[in-house]
Structures are given as C-alpha cells and as structure tokens.
PDB file of N, CA, C and O in Angstrom:
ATOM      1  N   UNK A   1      -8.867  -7.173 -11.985  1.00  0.00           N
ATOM      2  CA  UNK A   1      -8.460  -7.463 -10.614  1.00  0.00           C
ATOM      3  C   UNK A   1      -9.481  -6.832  -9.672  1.00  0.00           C
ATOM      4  O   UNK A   1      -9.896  -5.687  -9.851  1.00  0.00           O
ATOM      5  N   UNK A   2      -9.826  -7.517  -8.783  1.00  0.00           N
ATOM      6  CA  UNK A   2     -11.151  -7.124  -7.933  1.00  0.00           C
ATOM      7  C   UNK A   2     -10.361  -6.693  -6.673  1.00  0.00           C
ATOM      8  O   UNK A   2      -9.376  -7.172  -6.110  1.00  0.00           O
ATOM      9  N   UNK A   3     -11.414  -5.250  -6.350  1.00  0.00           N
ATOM     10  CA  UNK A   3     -10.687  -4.908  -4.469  1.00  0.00           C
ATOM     11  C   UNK A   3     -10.278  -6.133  -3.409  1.00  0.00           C
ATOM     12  O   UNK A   3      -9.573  -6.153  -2.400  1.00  0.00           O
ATOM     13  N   UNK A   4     -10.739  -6.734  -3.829  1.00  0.00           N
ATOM     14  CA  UNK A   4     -10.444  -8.256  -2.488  1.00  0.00           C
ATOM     15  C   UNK A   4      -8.966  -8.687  -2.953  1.00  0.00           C
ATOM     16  O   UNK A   4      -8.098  -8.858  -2.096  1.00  0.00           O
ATOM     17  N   UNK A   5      -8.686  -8.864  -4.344  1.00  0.00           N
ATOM     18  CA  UNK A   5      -7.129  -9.124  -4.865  1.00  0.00           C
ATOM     19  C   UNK A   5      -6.009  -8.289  -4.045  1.00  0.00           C
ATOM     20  O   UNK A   5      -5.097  -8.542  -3.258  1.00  0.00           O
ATOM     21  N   UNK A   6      -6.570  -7.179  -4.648  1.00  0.00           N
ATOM     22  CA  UNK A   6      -5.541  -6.224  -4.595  1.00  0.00           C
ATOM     23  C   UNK A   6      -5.196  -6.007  -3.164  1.00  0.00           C
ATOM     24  O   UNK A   6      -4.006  -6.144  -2.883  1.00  0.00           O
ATOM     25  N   UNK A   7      -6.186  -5.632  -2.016  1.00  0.00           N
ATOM     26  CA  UNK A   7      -5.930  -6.171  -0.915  1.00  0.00           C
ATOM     27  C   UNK A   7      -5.188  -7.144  -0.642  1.00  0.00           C
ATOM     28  O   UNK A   7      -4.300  -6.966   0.192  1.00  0.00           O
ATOM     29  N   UNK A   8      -5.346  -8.436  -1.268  1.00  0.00           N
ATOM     30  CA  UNK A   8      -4.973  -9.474  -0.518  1.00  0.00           C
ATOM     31  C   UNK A   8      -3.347  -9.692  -1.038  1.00  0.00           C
ATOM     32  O   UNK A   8      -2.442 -10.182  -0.364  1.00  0.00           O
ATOM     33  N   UNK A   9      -3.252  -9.125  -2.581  1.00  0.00           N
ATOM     34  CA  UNK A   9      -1.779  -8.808  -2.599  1.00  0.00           C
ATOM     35  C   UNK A   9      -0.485  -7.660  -1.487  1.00  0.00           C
ATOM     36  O   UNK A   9       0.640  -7.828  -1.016  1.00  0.00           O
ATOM     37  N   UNK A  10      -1.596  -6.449  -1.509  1.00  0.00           N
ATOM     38  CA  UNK A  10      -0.778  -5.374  -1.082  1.00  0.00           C
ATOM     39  C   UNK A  10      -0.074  -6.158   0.777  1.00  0.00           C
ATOM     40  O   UNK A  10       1.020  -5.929   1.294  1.00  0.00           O
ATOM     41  N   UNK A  11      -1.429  -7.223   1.417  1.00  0.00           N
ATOM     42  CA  UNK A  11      -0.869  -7.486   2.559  1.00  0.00           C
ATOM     43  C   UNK A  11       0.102  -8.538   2.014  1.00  0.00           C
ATOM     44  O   UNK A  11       1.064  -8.592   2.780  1.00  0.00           O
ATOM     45  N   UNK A  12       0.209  -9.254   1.162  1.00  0.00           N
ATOM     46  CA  UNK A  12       1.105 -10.204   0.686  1.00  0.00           C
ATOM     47  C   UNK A  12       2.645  -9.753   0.851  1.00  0.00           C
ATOM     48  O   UNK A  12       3.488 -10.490   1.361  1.00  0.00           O
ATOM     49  N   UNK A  13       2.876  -8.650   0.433  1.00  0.00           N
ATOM     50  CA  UNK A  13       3.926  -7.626  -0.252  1.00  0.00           C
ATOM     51  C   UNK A  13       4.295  -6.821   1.338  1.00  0.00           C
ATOM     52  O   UNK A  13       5.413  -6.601   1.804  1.00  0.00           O
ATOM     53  N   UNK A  14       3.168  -6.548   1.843  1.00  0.00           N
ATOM     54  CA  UNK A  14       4.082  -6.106   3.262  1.00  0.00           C
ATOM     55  C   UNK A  14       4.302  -6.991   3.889  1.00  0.00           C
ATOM     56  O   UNK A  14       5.406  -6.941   4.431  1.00  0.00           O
ATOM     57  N   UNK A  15       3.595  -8.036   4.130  1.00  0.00           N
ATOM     58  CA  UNK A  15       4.304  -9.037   4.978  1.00  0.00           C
ATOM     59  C   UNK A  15       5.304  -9.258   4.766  1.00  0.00           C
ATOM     60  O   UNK A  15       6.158  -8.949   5.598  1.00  0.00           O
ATOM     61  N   UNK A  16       5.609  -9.791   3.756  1.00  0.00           N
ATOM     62  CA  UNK A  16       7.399  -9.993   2.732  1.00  0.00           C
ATOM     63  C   UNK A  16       8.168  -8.966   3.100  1.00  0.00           C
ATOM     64  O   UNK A  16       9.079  -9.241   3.881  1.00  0.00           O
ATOM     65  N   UNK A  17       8.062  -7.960   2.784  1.00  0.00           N
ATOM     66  CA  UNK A  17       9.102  -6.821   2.471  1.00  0.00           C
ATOM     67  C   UNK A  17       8.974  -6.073   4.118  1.00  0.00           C
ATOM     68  O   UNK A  17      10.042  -6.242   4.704  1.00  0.00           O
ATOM     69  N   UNK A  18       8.288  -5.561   4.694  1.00  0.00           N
ATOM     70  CA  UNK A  18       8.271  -5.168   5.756  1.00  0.00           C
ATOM     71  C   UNK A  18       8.394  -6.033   7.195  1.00  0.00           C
ATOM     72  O   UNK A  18       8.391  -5.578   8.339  1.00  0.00           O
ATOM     73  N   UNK A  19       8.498  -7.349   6.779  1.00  0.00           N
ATOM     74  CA  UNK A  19       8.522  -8.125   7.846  1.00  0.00           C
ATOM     75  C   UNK A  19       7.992  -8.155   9.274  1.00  0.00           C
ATOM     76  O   UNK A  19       8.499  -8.266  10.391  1.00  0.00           O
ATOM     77  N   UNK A  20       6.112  -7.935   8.520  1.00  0.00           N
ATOM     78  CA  UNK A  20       5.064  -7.478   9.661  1.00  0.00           C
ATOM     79  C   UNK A  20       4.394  -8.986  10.047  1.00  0.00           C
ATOM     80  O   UNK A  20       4.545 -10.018   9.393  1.00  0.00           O
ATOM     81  N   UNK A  21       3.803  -8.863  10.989  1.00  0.00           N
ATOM     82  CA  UNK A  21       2.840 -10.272  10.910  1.00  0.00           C
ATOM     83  C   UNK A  21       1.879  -9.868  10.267  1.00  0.00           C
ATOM     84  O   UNK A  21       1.594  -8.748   9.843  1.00  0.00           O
ATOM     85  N   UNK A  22       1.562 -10.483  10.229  1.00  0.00           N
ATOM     86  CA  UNK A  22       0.104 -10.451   8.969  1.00  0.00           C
ATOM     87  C   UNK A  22      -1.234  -9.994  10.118  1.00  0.00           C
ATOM     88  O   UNK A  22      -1.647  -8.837  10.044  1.00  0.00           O
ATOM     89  N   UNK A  23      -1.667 -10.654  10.829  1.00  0.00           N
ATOM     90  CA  UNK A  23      -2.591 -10.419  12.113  1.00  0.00           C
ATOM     91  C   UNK A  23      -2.343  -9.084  12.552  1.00  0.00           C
ATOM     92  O   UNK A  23      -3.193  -8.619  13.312  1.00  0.00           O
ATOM     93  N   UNK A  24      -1.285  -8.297  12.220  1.00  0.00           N
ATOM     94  CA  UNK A  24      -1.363  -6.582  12.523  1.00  0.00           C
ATOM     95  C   UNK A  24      -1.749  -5.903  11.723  1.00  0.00           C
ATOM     96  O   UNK A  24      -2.152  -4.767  11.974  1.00  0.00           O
ATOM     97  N   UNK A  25      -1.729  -6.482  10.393  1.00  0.00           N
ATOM     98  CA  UNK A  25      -2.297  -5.391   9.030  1.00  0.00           C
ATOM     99  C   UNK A  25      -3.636  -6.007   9.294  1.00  0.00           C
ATOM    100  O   UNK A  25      -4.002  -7.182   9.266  1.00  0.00           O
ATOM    101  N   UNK A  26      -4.631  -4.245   9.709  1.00  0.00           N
ATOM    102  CA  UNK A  26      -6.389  -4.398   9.208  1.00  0.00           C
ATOM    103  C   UNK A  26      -6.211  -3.140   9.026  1.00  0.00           C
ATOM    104  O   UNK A  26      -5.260  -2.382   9.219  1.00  0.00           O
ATOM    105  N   UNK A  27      -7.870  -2.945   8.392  1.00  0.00           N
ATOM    106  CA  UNK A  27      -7.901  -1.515   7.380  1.00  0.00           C
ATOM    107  C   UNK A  27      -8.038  -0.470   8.484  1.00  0.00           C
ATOM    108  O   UNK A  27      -8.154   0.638   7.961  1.00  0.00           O
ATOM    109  N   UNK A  28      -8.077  -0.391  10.238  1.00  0.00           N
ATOM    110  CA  UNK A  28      -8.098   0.786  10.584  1.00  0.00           C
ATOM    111  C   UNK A  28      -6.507   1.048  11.473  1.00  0.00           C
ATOM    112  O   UNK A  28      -6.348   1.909  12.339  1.00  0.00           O
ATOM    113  N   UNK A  29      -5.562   0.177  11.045  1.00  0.00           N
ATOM    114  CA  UNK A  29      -4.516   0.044  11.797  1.00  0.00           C
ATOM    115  C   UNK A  29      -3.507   1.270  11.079  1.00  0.00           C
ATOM    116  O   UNK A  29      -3.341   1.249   9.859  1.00  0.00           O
ATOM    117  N   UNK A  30      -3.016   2.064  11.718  1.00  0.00           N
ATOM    118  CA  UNK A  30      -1.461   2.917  11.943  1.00  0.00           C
ATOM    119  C   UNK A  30      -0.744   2.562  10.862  1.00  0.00           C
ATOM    120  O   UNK A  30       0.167   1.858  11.297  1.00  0.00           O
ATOM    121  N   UNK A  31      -0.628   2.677   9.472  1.00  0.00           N
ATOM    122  CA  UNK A  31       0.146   2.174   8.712  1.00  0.00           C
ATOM    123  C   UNK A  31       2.202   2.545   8.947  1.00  0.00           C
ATOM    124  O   UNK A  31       3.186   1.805   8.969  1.00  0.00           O
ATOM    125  N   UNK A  32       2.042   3.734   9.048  1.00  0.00           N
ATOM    126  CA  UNK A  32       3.395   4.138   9.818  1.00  0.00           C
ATOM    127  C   UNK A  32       3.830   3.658  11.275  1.00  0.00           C
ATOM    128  O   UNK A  32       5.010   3.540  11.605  1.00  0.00           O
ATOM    129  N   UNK A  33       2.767   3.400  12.095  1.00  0.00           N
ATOM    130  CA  UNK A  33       2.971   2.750  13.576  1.00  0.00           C
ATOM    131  C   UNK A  33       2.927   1.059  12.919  1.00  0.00           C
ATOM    132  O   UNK A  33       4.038   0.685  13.294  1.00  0.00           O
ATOM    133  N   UNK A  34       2.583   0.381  12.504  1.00  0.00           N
ATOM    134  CA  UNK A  34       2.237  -0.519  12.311  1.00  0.00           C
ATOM    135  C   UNK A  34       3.596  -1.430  11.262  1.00  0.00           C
ATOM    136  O   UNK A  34       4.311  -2.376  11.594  1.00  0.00           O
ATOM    137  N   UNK A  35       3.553  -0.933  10.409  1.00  0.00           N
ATOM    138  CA  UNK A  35       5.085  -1.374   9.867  1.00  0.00           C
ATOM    139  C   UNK A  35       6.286  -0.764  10.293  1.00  0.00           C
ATOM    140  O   UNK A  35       7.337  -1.251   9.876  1.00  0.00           O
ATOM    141  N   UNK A  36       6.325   0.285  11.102  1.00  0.00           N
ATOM    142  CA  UNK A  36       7.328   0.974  11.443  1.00  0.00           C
ATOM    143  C   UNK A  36       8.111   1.979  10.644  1.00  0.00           C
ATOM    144  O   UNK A  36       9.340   1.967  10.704  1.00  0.00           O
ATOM    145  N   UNK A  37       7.439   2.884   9.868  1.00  0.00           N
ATOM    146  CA  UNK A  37       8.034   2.848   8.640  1.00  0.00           C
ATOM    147  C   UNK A  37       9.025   4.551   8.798  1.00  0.00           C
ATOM    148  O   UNK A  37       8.349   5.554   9.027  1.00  0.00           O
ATOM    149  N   UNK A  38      10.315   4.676   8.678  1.00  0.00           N
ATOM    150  CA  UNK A  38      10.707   5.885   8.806  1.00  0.00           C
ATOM    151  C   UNK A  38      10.870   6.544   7.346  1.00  0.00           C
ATOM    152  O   UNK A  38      10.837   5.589   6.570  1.00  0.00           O
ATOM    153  N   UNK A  39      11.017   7.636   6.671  1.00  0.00           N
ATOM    154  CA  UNK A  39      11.019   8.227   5.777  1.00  0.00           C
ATOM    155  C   UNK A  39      12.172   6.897   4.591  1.00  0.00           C
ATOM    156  O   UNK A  39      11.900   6.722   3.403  1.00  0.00           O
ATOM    157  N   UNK A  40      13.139   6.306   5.174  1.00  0.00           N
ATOM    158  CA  UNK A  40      13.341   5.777   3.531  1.00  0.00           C
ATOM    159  C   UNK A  40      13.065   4.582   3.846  1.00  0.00           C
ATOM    160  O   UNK A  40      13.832   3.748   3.364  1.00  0.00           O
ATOM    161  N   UNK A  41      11.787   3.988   4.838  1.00  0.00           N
ATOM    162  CA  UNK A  41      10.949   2.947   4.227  1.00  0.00           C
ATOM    163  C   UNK A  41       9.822   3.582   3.314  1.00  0.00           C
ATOM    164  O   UNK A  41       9.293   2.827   2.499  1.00  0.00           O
ATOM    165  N   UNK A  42       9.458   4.739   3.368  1.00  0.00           N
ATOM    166  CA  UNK A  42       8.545   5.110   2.462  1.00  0.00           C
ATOM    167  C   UNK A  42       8.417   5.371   1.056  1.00  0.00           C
ATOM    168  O   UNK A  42       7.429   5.521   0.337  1.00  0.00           O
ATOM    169  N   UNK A  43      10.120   5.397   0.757  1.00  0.00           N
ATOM    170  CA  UNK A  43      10.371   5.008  -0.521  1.00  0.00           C
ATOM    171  C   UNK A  43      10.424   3.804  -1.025  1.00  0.00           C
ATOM    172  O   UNK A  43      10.129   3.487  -2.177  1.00  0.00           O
ATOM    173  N   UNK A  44      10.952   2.841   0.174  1.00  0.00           N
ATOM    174  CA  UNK A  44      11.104   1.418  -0.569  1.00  0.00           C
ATOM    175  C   UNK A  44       9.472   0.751  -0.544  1.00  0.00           C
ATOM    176  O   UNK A  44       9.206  -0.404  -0.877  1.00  0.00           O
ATOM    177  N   UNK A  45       8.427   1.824  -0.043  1.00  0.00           N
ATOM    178  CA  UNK A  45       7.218   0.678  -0.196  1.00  0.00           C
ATOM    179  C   UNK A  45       6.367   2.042  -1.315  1.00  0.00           C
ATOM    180  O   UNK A  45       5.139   2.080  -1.397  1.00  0.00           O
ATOM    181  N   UNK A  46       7.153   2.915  -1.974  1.00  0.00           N
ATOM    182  CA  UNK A  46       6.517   3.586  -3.296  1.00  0.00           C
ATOM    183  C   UNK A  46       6.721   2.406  -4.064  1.00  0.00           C
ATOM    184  O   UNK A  46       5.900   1.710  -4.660  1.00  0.00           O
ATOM    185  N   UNK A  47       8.182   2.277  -3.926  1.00  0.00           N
ATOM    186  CA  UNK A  47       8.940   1.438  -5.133  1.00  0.00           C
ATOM    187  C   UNK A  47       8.053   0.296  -5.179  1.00  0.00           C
ATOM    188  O   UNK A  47       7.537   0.109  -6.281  1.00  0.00           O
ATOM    189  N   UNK A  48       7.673  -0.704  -4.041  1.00  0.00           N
ATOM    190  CA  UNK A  48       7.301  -1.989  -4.445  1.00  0.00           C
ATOM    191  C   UNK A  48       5.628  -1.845  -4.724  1.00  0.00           C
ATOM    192  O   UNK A  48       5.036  -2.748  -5.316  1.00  0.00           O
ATOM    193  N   UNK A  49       5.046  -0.842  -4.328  1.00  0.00           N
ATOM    194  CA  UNK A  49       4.046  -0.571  -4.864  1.00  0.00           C
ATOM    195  C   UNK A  49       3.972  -0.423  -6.464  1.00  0.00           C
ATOM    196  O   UNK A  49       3.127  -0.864  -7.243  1.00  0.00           O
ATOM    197  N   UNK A  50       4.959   0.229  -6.670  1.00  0.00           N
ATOM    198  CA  UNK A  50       4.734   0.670  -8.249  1.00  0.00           C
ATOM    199  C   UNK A  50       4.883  -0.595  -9.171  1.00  0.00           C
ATOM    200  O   UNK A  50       4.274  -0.855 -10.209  1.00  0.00           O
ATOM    201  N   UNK A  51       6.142  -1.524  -8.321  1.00  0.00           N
ATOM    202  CA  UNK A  51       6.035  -2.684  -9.273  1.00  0.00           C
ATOM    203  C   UNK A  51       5.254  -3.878  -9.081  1.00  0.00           C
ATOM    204  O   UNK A  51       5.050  -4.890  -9.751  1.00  0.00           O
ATOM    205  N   UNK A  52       4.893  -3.465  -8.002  1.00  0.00           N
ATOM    206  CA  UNK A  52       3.694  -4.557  -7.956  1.00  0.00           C
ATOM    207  C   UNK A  52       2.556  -4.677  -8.948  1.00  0.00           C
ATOM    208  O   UNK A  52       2.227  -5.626  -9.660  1.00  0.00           O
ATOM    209  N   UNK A  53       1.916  -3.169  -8.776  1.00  0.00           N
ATOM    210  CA  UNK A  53       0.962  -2.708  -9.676  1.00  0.00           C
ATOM    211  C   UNK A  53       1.073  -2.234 -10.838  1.00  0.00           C
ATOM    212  O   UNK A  53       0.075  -2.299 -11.555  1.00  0.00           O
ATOM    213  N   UNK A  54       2.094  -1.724 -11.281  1.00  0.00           N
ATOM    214  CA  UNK A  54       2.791  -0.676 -12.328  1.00  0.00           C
ATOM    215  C   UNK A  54       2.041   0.534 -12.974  1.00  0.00           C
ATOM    216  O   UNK A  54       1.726   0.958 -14.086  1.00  0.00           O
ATOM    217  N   UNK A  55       1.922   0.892 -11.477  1.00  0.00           N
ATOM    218  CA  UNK A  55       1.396   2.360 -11.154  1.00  0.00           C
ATOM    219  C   UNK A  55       2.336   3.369 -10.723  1.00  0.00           C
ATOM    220  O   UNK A  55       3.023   3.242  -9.710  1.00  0.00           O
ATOM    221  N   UNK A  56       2.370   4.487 -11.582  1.00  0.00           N
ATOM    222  CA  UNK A  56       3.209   5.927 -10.711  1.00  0.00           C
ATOM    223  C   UNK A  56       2.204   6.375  -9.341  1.00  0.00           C
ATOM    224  O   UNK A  56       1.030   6.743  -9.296  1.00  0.00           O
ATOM    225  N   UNK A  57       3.089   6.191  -8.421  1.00  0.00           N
ATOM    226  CA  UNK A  57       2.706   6.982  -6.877  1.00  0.00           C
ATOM    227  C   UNK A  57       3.520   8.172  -6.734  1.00  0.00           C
ATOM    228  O   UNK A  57       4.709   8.154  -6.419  1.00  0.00           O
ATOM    229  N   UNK A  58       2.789   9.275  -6.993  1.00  0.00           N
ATOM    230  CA  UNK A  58       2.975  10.884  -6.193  1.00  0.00           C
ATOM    231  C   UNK A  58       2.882  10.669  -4.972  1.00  0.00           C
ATOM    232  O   UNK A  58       1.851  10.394  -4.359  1.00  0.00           O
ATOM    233  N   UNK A  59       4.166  10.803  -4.469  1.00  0.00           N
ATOM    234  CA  UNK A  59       4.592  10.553  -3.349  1.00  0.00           C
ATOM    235  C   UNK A  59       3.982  11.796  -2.489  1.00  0.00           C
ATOM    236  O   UNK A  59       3.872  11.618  -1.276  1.00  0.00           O
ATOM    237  N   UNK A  60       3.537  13.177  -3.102  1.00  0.00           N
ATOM    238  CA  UNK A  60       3.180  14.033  -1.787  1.00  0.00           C
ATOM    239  C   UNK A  60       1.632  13.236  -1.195  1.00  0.00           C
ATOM    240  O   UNK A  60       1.126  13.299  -0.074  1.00  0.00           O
ATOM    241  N   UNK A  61       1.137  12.461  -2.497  1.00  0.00           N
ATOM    242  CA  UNK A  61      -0.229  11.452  -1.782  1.00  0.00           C
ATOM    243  C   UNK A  61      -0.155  10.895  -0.716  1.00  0.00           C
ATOM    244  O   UNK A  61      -1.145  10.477  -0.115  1.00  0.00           O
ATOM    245  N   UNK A  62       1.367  10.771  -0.185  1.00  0.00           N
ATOM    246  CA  UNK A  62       1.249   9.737   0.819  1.00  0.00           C
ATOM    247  C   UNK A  62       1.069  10.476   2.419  1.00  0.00           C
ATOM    248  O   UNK A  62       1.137   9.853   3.478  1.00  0.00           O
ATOM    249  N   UNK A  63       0.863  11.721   2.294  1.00  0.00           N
ATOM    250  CA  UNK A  63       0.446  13.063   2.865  1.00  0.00           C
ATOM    251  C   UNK A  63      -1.121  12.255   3.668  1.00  0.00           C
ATOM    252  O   UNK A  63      -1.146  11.980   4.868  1.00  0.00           O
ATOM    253  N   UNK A  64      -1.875  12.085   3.062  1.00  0.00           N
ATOM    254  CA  UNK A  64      -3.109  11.539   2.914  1.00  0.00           C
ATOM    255  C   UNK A  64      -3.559   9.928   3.684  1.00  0.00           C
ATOM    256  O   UNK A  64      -4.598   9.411   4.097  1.00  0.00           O
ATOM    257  N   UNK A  65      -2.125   9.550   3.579  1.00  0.00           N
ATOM    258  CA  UNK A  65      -2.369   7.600   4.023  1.00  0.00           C
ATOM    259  C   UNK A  65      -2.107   7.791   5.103  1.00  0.00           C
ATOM    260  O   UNK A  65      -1.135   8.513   5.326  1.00  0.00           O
ATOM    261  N   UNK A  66      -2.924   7.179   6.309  1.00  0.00           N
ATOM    262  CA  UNK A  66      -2.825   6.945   7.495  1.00  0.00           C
ATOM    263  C   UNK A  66      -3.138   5.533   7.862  1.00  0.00           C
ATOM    264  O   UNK A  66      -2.615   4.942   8.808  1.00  0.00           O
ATOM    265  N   UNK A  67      -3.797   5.163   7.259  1.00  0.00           N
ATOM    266  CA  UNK A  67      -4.319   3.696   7.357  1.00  0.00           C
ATOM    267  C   UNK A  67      -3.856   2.924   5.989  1.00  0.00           C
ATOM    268  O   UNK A  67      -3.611   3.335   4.855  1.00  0.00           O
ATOM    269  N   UNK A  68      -3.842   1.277   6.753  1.00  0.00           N
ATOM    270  CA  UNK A  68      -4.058   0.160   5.480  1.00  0.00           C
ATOM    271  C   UNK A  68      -5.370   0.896   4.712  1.00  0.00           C
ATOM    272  O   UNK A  68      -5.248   1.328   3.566  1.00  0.00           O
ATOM    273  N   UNK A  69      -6.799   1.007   5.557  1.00  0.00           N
ATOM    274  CA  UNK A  69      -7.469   1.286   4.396  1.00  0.00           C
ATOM    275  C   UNK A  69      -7.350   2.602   3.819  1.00  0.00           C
ATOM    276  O   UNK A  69      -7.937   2.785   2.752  1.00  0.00           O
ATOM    277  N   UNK A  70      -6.641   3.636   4.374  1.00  0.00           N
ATOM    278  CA  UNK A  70      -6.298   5.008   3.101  1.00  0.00           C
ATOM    279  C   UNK A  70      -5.277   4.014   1.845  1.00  0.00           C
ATOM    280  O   UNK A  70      -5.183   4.280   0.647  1.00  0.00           O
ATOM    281  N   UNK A  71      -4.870   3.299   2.296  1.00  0.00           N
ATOM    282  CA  UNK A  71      -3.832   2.765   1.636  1.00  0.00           C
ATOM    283  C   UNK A  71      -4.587   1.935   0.681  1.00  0.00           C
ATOM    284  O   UNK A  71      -4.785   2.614  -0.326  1.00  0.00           O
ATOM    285  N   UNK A  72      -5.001   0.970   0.585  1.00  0.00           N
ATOM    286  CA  UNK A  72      -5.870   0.084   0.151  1.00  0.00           C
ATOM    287  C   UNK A  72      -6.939   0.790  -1.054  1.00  0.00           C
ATOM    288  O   UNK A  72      -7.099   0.270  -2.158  1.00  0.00           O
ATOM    289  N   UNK A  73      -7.631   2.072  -0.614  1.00  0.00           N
ATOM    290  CA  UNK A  73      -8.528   2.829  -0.953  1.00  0.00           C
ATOM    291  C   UNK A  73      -7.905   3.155  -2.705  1.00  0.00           C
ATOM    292  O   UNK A  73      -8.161   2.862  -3.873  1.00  0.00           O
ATOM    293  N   UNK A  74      -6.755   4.113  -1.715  1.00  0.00           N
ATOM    294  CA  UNK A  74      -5.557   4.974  -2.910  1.00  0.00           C
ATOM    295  C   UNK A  74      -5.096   3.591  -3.998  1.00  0.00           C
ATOM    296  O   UNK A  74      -5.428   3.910  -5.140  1.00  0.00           O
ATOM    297  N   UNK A  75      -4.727   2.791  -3.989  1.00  0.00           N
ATOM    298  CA  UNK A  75      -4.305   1.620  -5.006  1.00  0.00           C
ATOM    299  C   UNK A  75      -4.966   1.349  -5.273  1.00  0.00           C
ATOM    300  O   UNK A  75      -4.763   0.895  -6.398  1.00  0.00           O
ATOM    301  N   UNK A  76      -6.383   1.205  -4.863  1.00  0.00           N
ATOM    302  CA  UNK A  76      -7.280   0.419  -5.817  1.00  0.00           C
ATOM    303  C   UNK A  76      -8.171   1.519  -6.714  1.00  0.00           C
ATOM    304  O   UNK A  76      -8.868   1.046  -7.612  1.00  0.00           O
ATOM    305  N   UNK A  77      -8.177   2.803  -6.531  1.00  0.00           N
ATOM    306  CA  UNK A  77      -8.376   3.697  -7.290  1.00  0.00           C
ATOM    307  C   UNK A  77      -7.094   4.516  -8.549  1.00  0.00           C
ATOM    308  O   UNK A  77      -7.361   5.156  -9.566  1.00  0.00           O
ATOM    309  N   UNK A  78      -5.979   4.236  -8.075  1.00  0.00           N
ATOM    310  CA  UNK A  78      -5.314   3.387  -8.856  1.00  0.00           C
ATOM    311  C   UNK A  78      -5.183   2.887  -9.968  1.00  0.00           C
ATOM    312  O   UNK A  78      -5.055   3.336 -11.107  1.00  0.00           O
ATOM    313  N   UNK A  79      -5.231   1.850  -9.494  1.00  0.00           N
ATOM    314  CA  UNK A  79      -5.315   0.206 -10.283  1.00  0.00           C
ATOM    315  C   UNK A  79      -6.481   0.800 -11.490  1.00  0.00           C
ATOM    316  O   UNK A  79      -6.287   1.010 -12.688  1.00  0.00           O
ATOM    317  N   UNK A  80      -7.506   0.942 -10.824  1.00  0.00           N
ATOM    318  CA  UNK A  80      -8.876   1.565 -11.352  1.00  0.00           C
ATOM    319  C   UNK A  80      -8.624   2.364 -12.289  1.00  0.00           C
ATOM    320  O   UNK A  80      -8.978   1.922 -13.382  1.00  0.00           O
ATOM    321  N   UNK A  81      -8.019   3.653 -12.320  1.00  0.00           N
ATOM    322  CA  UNK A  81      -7.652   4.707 -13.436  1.00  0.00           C
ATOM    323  C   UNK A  81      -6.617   3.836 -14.280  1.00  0.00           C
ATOM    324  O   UNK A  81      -6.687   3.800 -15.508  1.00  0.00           O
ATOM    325  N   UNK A  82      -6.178   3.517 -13.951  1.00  0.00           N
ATOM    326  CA  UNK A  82      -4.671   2.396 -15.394  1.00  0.00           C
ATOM    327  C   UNK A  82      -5.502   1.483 -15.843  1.00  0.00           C
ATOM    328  O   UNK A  82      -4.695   0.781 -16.452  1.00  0.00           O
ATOM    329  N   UNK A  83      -6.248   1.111 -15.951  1.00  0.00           N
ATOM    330  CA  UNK A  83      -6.807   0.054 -16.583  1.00  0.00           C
ATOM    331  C   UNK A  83      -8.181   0.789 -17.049  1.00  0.00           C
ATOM    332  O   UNK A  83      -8.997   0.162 -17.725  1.00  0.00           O
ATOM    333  N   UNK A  84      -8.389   2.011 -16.703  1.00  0.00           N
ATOM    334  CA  UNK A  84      -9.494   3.019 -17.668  1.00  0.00           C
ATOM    335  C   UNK A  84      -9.069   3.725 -18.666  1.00  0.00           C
ATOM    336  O   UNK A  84      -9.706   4.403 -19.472  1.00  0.00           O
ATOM    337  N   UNK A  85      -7.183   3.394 -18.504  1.00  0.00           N
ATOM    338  CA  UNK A  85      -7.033   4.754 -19.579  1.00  0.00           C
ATOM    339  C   UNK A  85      -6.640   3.256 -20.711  1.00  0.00           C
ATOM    340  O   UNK A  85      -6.369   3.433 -21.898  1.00  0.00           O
TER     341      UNK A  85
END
C-alpha cells in the first residue's frame, strides 16, 4: 500500500465516520478543530483506525497529532512497521 492509498483511505474513513467535508481535510489543517473531535471521538477514530489498518494505536501518541499530516505521517509509519515485521 503506497502513502497516496493510505491517505486517500484515512480521508475516506473521516469523511464517513466524522461527517467532515472532504474540502476541509488537508495535511496542515487542525485535526481536533477540524473534525471537532472531543475526548470520546478520539477513541472512536483509535478504533476505526485500527480496523481500518489493523494496527495497535498507543493512544498517549495521539499527544503528538495535531495535523492530518501528523496524522497521515504516524499511519503510514505504521502501516510501514506491520508489514516489516
């Protein structure tokens, strides 16, 4: 799966589930301002992360995401280590 996929899924998956427009997700946008997300949306977008990808997310990582692209970055490095081991 190439960075352009995985991108183009992860906005797939918020559009759906977060019920964003799509034209608001870019890689330097507010990911918490931007989907709106209060502490137990941040579980329900571990969860669909994990099954999207079927990756474990350490949730104190999300310490770190400020952006689609921290976001984007973190999954596709990721994606990257599960398919190295």
């Amino acid at each position: 799966m190439t960075s352009e996929e995985i991108i183009t899924r992860i906005n797939d998956f918020l559009v759906e589930e977060f019920e964003v427009e799509r034209s608001l997700i870019s890689p330097a946008a507010n990911l918490r301002e931007t989907l709106q997300l209060d502490s137990l949306d941040y579980v329900d977008l571990v969860v669909v992360i994990e099954s999207n990808f079927g990756i474990k997310i350490i949730p104190n990582d999300f310490a770190t995401i400020f952006t689609f692209q921290d976001l984007y970055d973190y999954i596709i490095r990721k994606v990257g280590e599960k398919m190295a081991s």
